[in-house]
C-alpha positions in Angstrom: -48.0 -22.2 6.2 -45.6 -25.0 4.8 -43.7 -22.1 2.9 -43.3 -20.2 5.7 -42.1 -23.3 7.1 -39.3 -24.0 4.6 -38.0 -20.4 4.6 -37.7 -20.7 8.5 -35.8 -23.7 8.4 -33.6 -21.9 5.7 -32.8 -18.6 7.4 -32.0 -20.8 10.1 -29.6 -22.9 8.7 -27.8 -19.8 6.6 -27.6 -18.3 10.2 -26.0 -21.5 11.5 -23.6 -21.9 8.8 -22.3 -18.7 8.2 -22.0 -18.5 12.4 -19.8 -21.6 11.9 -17.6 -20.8 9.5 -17.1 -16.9 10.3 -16.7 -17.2 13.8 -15.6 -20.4 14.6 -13.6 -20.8 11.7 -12.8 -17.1 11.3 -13.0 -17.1 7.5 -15.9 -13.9 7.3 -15.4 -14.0 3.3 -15.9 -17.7 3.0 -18.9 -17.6 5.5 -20.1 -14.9 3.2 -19.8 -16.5 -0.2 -21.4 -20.1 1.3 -24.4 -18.2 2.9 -25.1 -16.3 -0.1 -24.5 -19.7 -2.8 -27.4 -21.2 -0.1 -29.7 -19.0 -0.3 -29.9 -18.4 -4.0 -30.1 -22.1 -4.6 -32.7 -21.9 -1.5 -34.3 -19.8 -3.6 -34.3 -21.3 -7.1 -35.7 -24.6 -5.3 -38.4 -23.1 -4.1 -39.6 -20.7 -7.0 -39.0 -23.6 -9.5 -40.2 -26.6 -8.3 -41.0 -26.1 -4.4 -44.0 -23.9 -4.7 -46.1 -25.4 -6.9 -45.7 -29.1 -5.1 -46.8 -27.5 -2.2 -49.4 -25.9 -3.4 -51.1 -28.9 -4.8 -50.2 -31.3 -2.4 -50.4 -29.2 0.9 -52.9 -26.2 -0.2 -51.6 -22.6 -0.5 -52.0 -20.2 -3.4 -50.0 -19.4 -6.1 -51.0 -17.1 -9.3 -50.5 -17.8 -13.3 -51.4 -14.7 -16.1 -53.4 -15.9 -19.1 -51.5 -14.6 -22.1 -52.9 -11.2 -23.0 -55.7 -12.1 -25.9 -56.2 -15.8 -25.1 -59.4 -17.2 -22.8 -58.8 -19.4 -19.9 -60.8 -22.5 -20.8 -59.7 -24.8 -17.9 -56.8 -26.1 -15.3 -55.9 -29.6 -14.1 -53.2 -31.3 -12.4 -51.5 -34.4 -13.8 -49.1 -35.6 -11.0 -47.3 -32.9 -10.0 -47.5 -30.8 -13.2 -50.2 -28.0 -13.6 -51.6 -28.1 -17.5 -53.4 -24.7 -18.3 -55.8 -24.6 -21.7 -56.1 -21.2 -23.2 -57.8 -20.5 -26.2 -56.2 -18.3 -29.1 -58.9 -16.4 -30.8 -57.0 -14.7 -32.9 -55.1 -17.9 -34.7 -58.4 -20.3 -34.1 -56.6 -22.6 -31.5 -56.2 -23.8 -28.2 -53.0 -24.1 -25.9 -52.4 -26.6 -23.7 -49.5 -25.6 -21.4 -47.3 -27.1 -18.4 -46.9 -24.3 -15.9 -43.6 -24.0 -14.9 -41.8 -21.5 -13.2 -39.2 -19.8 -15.6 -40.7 -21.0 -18.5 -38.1 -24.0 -17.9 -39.3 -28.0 -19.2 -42.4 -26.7 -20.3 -44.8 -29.1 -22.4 -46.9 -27.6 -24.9 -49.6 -28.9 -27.1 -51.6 -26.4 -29.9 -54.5 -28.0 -31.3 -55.4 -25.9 -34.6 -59.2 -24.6 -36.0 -60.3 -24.8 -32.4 -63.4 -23.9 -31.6 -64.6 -24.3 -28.0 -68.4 -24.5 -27.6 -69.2 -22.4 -24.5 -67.3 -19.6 -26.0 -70.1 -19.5 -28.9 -72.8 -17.4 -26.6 -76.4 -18.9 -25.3 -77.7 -17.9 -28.3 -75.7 -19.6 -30.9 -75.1 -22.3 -28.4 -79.0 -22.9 -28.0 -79.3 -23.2 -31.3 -76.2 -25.8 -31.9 -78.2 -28.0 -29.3 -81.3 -27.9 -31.2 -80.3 -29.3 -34.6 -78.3 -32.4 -32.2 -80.9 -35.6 -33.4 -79.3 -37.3 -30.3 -81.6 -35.9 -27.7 -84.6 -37.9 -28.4 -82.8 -40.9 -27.9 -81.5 -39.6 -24.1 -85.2 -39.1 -23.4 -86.1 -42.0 -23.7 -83.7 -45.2 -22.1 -86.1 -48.0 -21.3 -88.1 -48.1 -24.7 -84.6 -48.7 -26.4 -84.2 -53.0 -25.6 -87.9 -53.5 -27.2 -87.4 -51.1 -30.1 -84.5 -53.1 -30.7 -85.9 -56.4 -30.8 -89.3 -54.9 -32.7 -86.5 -53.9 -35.0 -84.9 -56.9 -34.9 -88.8 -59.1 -35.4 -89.3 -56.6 -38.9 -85.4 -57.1 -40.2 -86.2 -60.8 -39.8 -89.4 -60.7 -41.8 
């Protein structure tokens, strides 16, 4: 909606202009040149920075490719930049990425030997969980203040 918003207002004001200067002014080649230097910059605003503001502060849609052989892992926002983590099976690592139109001031960090659990399978992933000693003590909560000070009664002995 806000997109369709902006490009309104554009076209309107390209329309305005270029009716100024070519009829009022009677300079059709300038009028010309100065409508189309607006709307490519019009243009480059929008598909480079524009979009992507709107998106996440107004709603809308816009789409991003994973790299052909990476997995999506996960998405978030941090101000108005959208990080993307991939992982890399291929290389053993995973890609954080700024998403930025144009591949322009794009922020990368690679974290190498990578190795993101829920890609191991139920299986393998079920049996990772079983060897973890740390359950027990989740199960458990309100027996841990006596243990402690049984524990602490037997160190003082």
């Amino acid at each position: 909606m806000l997109s369709n918003l902006y490009w309104l207002v554009v076209v309107t004001l390209l329309l305005g202009v270029f009716y100024l200067i070519s009829v009022r002014m009677g300079k059709l080649k300038v009028a010309l040149i100065v409508a189309l230097v607006m709307g490519v910059l019009s243009h480059s605003f929008y598909y480079f920075y524009l979009e992507q503001v709107l998106v996440k502060s107004y709603g809308g849609s816009m789409s991003v490719q994973v790299p052909e052989g990476q997995y999506h892992l996960g998405v978030t926002w941090k101000g108005d930049n959208l990080w993307i983590q991939n992982y890399d099976p291929a290389e053993n690592r995973c890609i954080f990425r700024e998403f930025s139109r144009g591949s322009m001031l794009e922020g990368q960090v690679v974290i190498n030997d990578c190795n993101p659990v829920h890609l191991l399978g139920n299986e393998r992933l079920e049996r990772l969980m079983q060897n973890q000693p740390g359950d027990q003590a989740l199960q458990q909560p309100e027996n841990t203040g006596k243990q402690e000070e049984s524990g602490k009664n037997n160190a003082q002995e």
